[in-house]
N, CA, C and O atoms as a GROMACS GRO file, in nm:
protein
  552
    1UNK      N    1  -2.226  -6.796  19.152
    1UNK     CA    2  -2.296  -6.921  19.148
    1UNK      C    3  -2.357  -6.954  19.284
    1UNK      O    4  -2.470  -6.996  19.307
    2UNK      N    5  -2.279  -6.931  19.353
    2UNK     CA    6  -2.336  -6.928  19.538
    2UNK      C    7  -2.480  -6.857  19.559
    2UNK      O    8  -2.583  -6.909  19.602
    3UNK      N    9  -2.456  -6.720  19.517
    3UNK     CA   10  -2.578  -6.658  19.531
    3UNK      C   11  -2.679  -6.697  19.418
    3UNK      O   12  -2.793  -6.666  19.451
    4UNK      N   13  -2.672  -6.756  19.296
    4UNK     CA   14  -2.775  -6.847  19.266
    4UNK      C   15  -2.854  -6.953  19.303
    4UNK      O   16  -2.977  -6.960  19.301
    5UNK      N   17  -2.780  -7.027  19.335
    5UNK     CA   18  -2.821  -7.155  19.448
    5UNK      C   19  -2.884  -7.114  19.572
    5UNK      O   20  -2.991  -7.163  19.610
    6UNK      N   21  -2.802  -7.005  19.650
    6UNK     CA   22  -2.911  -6.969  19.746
    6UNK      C   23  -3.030  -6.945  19.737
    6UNK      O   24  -3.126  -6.990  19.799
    7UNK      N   25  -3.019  -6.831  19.609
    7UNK     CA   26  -3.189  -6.800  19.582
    7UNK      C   27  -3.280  -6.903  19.579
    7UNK      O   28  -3.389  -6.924  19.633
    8UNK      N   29  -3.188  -6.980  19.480
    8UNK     CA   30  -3.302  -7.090  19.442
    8UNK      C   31  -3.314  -7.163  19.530
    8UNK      O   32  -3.417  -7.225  19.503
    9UNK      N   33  -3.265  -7.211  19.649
    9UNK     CA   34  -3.304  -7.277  19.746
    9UNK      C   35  -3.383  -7.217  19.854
    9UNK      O   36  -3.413  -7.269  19.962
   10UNK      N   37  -3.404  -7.136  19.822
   10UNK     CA   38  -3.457  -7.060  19.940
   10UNK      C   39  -3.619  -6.996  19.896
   10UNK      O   40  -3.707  -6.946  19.966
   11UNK      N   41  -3.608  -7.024  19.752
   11UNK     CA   42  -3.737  -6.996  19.710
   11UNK      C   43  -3.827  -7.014  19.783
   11UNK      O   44  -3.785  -7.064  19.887
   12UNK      N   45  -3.946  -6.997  19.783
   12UNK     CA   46  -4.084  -7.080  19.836
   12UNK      C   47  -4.068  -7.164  19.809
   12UNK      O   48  -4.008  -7.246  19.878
   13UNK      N   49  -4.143  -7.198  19.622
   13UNK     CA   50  -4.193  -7.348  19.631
   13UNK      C   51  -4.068  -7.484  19.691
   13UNK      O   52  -4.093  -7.599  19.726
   14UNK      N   53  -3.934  -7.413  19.686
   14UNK     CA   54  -3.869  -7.552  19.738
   14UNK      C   55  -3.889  -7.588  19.844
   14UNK      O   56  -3.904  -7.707  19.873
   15UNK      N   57  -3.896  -7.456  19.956
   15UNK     CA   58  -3.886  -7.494  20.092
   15UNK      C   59  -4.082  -7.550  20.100
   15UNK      O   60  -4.111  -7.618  20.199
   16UNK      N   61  -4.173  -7.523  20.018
   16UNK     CA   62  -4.295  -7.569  20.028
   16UNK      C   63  -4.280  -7.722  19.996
   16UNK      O   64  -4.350  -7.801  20.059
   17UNK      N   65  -4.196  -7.765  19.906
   17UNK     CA   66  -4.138  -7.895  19.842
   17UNK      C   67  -4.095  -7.977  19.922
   17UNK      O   68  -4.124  -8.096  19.916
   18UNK      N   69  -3.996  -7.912  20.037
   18UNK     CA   70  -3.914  -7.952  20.164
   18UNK      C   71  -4.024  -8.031  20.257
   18UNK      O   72  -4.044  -8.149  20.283
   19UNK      N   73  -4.095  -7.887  20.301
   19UNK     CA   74  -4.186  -7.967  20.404
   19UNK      C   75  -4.299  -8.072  20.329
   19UNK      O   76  -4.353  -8.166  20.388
   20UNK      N   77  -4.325  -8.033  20.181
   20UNK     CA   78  -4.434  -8.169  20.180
   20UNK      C   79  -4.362  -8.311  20.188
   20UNK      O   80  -4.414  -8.419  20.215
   21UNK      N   81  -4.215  -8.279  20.155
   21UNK     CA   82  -4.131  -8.444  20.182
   21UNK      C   83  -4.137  -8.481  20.258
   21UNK      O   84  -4.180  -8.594  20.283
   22UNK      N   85  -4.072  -8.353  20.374
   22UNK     CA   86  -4.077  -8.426  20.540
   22UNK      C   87  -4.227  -8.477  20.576
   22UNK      O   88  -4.226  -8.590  20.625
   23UNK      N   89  -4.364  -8.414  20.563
   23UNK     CA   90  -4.475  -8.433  20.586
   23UNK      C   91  -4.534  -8.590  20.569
   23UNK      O   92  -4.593  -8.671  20.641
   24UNK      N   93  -4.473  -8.581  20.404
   24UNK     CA   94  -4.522  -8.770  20.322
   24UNK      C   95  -4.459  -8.841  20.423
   24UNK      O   96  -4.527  -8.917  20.492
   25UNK      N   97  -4.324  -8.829  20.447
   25UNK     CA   98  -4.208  -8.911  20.526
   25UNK      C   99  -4.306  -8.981  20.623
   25UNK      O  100  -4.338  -9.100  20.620
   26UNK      N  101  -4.351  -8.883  20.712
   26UNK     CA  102  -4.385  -8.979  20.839
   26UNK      C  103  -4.573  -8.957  20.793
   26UNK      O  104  -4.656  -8.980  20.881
   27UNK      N  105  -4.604  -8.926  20.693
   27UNK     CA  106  -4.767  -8.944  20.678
   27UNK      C  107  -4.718  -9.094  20.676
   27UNK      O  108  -4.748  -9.163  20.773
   28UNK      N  109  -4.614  -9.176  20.527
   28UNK     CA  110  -4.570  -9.278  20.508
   28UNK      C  111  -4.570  -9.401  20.662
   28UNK      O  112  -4.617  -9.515  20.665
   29UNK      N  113  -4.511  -9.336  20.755
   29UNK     CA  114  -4.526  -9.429  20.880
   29UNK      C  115  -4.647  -9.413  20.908
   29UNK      O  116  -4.702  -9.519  20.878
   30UNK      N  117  -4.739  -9.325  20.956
   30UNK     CA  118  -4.834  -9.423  21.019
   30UNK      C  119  -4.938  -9.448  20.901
   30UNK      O  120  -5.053  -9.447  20.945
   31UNK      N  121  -4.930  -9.470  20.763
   31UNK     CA  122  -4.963  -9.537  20.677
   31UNK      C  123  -4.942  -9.660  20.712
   31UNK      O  124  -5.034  -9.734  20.749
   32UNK      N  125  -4.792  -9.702  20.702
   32UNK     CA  126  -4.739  -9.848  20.740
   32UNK      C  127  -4.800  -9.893  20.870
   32UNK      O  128  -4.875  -9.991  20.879
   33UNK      N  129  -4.775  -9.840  20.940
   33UNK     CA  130  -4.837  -9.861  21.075
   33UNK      C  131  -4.972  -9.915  21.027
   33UNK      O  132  -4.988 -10.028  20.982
   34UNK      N  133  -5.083  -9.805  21.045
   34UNK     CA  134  -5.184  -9.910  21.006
   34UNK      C  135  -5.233 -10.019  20.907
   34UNK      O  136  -5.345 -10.067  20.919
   35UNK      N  137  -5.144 -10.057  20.806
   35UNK     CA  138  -5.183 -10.152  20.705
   35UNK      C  139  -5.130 -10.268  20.839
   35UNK      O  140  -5.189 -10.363  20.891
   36UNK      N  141  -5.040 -10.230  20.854
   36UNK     CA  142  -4.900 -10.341  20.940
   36UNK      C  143  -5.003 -10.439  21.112
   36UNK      O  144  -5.028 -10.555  21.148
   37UNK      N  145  -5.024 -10.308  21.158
   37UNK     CA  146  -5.103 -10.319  21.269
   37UNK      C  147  -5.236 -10.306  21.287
   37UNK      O  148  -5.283 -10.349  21.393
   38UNK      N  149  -5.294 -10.265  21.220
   38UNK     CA  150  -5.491 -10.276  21.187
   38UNK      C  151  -5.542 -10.314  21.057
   38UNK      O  152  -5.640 -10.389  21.065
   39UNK      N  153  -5.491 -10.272  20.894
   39UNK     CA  154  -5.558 -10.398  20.862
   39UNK      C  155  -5.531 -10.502  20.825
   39UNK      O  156  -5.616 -10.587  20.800
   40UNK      N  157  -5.399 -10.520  20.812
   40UNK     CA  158  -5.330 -10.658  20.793
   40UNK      C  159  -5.412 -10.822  20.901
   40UNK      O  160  -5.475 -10.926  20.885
   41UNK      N  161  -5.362 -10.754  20.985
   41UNK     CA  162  -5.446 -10.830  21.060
   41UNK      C  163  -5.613 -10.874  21.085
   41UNK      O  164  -5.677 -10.956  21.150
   42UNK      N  165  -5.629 -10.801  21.020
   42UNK     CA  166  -5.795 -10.791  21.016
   42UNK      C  167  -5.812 -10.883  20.900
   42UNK      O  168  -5.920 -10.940  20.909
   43UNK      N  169  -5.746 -10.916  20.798
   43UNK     CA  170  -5.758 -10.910  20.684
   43UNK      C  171  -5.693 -11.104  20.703
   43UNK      O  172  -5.728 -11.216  20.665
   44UNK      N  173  -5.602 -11.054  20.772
   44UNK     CA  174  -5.547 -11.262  20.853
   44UNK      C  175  -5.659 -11.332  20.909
   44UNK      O  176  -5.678 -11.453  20.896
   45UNK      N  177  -5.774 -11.210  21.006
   45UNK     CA  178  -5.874 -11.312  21.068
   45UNK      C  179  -5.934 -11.337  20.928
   45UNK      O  180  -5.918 -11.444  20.870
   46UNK      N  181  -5.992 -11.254  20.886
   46UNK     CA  182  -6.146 -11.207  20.770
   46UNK      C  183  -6.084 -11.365  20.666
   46UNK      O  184  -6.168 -11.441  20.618
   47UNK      N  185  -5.941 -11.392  20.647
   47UNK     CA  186  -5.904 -11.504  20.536
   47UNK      C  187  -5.869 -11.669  20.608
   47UNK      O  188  -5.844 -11.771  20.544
   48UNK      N  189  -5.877 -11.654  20.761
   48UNK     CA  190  -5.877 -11.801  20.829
   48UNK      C  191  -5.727 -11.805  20.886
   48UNK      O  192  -5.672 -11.911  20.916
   49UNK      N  193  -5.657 -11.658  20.898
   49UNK     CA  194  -5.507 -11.673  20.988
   49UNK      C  195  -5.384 -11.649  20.813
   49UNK      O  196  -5.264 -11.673  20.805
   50UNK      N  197  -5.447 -11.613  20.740
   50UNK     CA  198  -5.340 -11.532  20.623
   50UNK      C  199  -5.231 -11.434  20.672
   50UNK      O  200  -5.252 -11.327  20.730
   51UNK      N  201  -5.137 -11.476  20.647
   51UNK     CA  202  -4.996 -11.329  20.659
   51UNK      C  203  -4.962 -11.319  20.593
   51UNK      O  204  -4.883 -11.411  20.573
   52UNK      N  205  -4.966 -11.247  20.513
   52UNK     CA  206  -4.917 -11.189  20.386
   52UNK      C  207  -4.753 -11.185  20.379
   52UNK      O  208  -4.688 -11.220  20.281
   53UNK      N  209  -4.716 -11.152  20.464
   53UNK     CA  210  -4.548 -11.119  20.512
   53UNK      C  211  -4.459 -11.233  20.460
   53UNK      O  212  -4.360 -11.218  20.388
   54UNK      N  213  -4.517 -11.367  20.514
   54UNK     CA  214  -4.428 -11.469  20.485
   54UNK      C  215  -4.510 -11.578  20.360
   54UNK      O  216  -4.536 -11.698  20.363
   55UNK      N  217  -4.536 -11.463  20.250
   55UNK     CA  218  -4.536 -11.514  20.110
   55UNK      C  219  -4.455 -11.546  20.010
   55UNK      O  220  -4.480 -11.458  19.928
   56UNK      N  221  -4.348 -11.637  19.949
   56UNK     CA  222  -4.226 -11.611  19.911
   56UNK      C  223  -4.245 -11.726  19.824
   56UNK      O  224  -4.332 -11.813  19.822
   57UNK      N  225  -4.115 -11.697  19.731
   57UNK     CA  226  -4.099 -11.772  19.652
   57UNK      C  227  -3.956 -11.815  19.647
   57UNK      O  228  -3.888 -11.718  19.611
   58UNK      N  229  -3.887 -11.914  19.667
   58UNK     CA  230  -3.740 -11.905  19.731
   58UNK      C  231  -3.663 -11.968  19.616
   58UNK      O  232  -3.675 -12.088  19.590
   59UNK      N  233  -3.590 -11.893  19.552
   59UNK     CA  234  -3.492 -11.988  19.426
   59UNK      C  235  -3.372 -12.020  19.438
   59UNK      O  236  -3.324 -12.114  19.374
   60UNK      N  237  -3.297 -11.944  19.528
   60UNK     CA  238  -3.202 -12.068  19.609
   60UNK      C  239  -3.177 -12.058  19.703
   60UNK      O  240  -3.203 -11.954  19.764
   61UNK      N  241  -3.101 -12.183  19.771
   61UNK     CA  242  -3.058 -12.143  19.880
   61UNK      C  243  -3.133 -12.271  20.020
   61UNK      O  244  -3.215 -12.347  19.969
   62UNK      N  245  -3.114 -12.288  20.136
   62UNK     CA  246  -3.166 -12.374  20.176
   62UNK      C  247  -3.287 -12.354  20.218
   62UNK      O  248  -3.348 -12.249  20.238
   63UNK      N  249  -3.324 -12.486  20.232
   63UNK     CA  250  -3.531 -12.431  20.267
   63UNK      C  251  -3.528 -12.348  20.381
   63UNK      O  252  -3.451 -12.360  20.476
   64UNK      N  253  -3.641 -12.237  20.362
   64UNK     CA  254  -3.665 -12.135  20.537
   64UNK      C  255  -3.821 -12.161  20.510
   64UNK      O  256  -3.896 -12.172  20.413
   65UNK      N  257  -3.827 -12.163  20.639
   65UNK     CA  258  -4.012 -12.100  20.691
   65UNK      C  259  -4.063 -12.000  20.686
   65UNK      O  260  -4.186 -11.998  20.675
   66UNK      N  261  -3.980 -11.870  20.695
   66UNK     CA  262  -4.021 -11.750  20.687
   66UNK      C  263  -3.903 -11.681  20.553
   66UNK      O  264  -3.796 -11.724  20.510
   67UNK      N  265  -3.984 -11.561  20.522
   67UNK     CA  266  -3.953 -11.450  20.444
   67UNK      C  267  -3.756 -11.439  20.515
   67UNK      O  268  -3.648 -11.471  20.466
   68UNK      N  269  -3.790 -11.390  20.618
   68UNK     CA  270  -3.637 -11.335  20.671
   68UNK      C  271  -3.591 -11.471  20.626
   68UNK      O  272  -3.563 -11.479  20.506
   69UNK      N  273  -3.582 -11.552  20.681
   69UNK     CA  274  -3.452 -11.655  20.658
   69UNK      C  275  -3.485 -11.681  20.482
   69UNK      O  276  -3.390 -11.748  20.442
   70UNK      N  277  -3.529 -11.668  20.428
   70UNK     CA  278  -3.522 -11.740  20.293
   70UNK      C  279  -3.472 -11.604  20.203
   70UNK      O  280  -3.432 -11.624  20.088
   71UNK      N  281  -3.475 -11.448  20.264
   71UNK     CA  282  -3.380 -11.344  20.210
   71UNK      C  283  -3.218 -11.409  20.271
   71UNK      O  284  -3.114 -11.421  20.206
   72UNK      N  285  -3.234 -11.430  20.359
   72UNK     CA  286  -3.105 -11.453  20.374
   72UNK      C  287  -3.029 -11.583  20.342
   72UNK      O  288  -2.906 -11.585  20.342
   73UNK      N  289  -3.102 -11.692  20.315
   73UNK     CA  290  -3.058 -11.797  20.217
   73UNK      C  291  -3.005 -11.787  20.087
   73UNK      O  292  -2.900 -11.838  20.048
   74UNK      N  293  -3.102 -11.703  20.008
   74UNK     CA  294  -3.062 -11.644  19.899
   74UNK      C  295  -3.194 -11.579  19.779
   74UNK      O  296  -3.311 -11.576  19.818
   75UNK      N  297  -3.176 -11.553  19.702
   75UNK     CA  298  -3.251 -11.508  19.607
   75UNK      C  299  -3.429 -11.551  19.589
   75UNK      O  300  -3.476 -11.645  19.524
   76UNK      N  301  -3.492 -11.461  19.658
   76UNK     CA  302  -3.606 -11.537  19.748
   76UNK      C  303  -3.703 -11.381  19.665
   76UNK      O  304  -3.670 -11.262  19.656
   77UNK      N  305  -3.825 -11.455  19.617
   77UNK     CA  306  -3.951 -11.360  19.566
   77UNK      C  307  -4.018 -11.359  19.645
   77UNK      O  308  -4.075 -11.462  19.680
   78UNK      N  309  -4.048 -11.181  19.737
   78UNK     CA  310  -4.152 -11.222  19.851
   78UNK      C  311  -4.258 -11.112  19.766
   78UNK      O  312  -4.254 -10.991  19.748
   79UNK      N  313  -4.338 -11.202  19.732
   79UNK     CA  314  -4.438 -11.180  19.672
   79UNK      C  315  -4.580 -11.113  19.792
   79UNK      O  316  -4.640 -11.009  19.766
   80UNK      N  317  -4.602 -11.175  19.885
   80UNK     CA  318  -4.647 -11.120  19.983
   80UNK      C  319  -4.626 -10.969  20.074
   80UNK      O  320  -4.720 -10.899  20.114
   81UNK      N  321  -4.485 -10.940  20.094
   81UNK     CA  322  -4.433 -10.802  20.081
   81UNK      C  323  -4.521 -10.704  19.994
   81UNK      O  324  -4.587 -10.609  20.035
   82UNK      N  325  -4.503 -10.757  19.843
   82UNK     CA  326  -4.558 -10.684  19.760
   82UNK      C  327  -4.712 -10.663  19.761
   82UNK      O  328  -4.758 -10.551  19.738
   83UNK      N  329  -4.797 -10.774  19.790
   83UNK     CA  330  -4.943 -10.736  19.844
   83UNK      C  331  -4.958 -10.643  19.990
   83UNK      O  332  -5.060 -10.590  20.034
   84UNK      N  333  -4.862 -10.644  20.032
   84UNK     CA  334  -4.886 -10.566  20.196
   84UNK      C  335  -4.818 -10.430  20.127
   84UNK      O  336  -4.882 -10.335  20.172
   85UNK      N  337  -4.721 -10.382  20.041
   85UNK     CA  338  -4.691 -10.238  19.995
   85UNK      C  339  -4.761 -10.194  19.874
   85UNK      O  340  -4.723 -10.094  19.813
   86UNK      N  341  -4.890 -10.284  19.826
   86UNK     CA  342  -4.940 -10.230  19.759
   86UNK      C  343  -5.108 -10.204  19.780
   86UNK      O  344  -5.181 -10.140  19.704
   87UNK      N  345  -5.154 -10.286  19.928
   87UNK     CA  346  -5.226 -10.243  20.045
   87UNK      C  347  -5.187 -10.094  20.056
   87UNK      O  348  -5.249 -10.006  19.998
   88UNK      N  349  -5.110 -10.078  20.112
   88UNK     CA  350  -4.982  -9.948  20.138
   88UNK      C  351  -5.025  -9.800  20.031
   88UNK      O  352  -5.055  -9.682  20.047
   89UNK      N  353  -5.008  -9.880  19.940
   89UNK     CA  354  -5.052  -9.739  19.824
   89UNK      C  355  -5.158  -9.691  19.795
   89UNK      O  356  -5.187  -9.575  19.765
   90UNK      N  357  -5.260  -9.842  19.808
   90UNK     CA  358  -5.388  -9.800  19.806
   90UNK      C  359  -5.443  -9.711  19.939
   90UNK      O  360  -5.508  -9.607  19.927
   91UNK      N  361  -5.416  -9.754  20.031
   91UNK     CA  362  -5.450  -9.673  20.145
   91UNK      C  363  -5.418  -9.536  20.130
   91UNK      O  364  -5.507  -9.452  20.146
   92UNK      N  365  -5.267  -9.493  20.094
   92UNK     CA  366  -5.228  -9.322  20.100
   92UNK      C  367  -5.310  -9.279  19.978
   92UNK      O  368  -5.343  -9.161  19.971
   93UNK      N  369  -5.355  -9.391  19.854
   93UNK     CA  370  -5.431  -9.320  19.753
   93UNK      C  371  -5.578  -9.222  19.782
   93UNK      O  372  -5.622  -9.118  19.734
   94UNK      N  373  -5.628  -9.332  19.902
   94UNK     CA  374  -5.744  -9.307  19.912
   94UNK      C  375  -5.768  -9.211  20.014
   94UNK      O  376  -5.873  -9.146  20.020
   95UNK      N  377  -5.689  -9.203  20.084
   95UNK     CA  378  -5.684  -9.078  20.205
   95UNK      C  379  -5.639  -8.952  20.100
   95UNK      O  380  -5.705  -8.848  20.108
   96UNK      N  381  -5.536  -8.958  20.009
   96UNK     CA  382  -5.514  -8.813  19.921
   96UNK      C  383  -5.607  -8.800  19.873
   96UNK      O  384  -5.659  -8.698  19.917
   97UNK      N  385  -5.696  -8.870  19.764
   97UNK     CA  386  -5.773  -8.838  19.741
   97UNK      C  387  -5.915  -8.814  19.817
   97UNK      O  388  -6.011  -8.797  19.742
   98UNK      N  389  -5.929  -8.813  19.902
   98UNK     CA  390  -6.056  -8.760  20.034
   98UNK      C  391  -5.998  -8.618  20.066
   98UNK      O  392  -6.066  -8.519  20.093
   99UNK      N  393  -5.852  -8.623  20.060
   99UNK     CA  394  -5.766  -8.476  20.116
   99UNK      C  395  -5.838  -8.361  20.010
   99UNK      O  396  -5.919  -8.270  20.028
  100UNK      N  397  -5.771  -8.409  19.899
  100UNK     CA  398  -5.800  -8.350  19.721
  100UNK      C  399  -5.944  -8.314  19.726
  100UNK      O  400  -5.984  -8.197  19.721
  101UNK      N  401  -6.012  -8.407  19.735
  101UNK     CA  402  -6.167  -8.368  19.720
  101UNK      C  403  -6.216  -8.270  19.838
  101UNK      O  404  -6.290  -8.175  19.811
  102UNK      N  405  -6.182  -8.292  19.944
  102UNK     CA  406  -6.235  -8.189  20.075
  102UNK      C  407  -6.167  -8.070  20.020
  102UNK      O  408  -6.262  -7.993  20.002
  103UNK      N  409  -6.080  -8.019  19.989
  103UNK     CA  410  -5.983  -7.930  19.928
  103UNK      C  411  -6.042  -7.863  19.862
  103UNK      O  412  -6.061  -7.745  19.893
  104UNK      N  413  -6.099  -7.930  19.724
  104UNK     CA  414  -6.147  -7.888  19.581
  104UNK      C  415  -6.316  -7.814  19.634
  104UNK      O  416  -6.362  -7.709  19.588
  105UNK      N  417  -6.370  -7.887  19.720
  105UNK     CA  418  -6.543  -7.862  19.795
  105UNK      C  419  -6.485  -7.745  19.867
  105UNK      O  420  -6.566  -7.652  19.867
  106UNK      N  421  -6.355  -7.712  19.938
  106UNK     CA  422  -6.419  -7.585  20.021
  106UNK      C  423  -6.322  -7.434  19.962
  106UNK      O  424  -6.308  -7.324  20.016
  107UNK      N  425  -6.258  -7.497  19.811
  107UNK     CA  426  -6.251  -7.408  19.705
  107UNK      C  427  -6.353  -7.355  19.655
  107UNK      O  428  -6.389  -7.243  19.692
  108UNK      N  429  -6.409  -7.415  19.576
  108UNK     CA  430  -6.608  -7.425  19.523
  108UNK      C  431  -6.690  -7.334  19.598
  108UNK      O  432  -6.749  -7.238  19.549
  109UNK      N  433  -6.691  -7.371  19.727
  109UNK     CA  434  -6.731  -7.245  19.817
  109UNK      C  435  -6.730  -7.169  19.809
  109UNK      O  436  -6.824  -7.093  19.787
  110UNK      N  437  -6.558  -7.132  19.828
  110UNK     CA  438  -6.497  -7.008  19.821
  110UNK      C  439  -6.580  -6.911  19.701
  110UNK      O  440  -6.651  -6.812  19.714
  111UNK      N  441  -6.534  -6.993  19.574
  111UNK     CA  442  -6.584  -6.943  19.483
  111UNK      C  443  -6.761  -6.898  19.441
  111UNK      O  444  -6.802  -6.822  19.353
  112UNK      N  445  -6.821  -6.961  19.523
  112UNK     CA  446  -6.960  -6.980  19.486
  112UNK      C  447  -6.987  -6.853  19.583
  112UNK      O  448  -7.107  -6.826  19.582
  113UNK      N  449  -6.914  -6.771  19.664
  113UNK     CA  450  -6.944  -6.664  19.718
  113UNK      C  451  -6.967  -6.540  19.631
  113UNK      O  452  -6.883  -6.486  19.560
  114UNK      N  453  -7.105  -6.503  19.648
  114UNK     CA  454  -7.167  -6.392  19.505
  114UNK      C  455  -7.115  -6.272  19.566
  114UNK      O  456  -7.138  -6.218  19.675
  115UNK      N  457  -7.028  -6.239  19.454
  115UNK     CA  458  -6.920  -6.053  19.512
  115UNK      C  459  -7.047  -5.946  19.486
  115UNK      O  460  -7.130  -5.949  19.395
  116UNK      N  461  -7.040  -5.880  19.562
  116UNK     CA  462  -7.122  -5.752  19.500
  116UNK      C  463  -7.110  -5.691  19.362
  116UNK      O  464  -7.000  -5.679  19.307
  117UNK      N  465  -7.187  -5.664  19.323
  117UNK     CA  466  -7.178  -5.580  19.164
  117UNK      C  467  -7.111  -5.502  19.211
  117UNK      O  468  -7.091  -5.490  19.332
  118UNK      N  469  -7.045  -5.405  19.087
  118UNK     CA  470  -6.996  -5.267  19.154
  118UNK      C  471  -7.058  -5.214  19.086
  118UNK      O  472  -7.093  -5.257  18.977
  119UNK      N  473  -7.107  -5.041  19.161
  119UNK     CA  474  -7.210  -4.962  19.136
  119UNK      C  475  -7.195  -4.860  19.017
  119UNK      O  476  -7.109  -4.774  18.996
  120UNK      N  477  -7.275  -4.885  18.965
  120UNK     CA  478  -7.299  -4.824  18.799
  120UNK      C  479  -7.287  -4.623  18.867
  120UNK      O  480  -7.324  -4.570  18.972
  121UNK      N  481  -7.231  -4.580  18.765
  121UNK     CA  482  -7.192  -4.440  18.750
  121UNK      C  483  -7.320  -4.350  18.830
  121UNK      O  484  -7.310  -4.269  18.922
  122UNK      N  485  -7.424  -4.391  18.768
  122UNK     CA  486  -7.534  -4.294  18.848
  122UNK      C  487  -7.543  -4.297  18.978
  122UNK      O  488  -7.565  -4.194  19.042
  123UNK      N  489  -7.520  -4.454  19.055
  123UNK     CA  490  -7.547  -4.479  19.155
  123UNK      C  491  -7.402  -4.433  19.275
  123UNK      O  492  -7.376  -4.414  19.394
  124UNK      N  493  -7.342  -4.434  19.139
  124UNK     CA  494  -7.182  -4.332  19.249
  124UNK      C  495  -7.218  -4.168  19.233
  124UNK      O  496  -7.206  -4.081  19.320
  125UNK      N  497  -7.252  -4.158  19.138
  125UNK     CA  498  -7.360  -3.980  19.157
  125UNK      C  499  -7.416  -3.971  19.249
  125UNK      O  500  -7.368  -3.904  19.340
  126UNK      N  501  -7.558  -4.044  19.265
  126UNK     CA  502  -7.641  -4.042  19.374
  126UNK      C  503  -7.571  -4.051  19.528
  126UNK      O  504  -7.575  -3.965  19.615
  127UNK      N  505  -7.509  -4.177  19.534
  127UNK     CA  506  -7.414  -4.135  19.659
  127UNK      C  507  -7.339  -4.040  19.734
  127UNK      O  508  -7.327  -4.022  19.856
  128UNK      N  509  -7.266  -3.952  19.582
  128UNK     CA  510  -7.200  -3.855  19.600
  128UNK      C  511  -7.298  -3.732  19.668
  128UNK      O  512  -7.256  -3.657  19.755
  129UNK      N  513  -7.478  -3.723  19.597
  129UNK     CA  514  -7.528  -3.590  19.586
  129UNK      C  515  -7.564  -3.630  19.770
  129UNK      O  516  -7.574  -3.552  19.865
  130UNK      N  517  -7.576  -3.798  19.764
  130UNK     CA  518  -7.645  -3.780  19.958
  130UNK      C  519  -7.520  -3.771  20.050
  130UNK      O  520  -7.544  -3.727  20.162
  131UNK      N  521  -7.360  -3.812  20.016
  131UNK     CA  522  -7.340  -3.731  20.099
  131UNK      C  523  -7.296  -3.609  20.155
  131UNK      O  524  -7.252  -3.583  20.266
  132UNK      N  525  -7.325  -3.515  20.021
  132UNK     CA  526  -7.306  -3.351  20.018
  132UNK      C  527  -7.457  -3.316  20.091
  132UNK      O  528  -7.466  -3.246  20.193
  133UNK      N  529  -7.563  -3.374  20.025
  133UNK     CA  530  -7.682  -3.327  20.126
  133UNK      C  531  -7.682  -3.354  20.300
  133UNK      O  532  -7.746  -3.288  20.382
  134UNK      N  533  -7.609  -3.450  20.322
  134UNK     CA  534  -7.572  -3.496  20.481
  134UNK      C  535  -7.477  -3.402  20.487
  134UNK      O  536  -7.486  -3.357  20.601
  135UNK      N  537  -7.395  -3.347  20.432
  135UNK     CA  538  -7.306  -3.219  20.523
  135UNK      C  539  -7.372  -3.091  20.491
  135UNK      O  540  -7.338  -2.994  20.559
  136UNK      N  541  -7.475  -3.070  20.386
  136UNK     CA  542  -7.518  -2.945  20.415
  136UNK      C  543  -7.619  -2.957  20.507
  136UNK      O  544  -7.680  -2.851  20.517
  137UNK      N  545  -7.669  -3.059  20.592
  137UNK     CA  546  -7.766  -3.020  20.716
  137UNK      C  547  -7.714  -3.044  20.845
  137UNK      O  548  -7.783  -3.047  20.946
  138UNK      N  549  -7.540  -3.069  20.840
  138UNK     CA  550  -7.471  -3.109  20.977
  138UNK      C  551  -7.377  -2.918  20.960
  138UNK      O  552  -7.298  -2.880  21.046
   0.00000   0.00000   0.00000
């Protein structure tokens, strides 16, 4: 059973599986990063000083001003969270898909490269008779 598991862990596609996790992992941070730090903020001036962060809906617990204290009061809907992680998705959507498409265009390429025919029987004759005539004059 040992040496099953090894195999199978050791396959390609897992360890290909491995690194695309670790890869998302921190693609994931500076995803966050920039919703968090460039357009969140952009998006506070562009609406008159909006933060999305401290959007909440607080069902019990004593009144807070912000998100943090009203999680920690108690049972608190931060609805705003949810517009800033779904900022979040749209962003990694739209960068995979620019990835996907640049991907798929320089596949297409690949493919759109015209292979040579291969040479019909006579024309492997003919080859053959020139280069017996090139060694009978060397």
């Amino acid at each position: 059973m040992l040496e099953e598991f090894k195999k199978f862990a050791l396959r390609g596609s897992v360890v290909d599986l491995a690194i695309g996790v670790i890869i998302g992992a921190a693609f994931n941070k500076i995803v966050s990063s920039a919703v968090d730090d460039i357009f969140m903020p952009i998006i506070g001036f562009i609406t008159g000083g909006l933060d999305f962060s401290n959007y909440f809906v607080q069902l019990a617990g004593a009144p807070a001003t912000t998100y943090v204290d009203a999680k920690k009061a108690g049972a608190t809907i931060g609805y705003g969270e949810f517009i800033t992680v779904s900022i979040n998705f749209l962003i990694v959507a739209l960068v995979l898909f620019f990835v996907v498409r640049a991907i798929n265009r320089l596949r297409a390429k690949e493919e759109e490269k015209p292979v040579p025919p291969e040479a019909t029987k006579s024309e492997k004759l003919l080859e053959d008779i020139r280069d017996l005539l090139a060694q009978q004059r060397a």
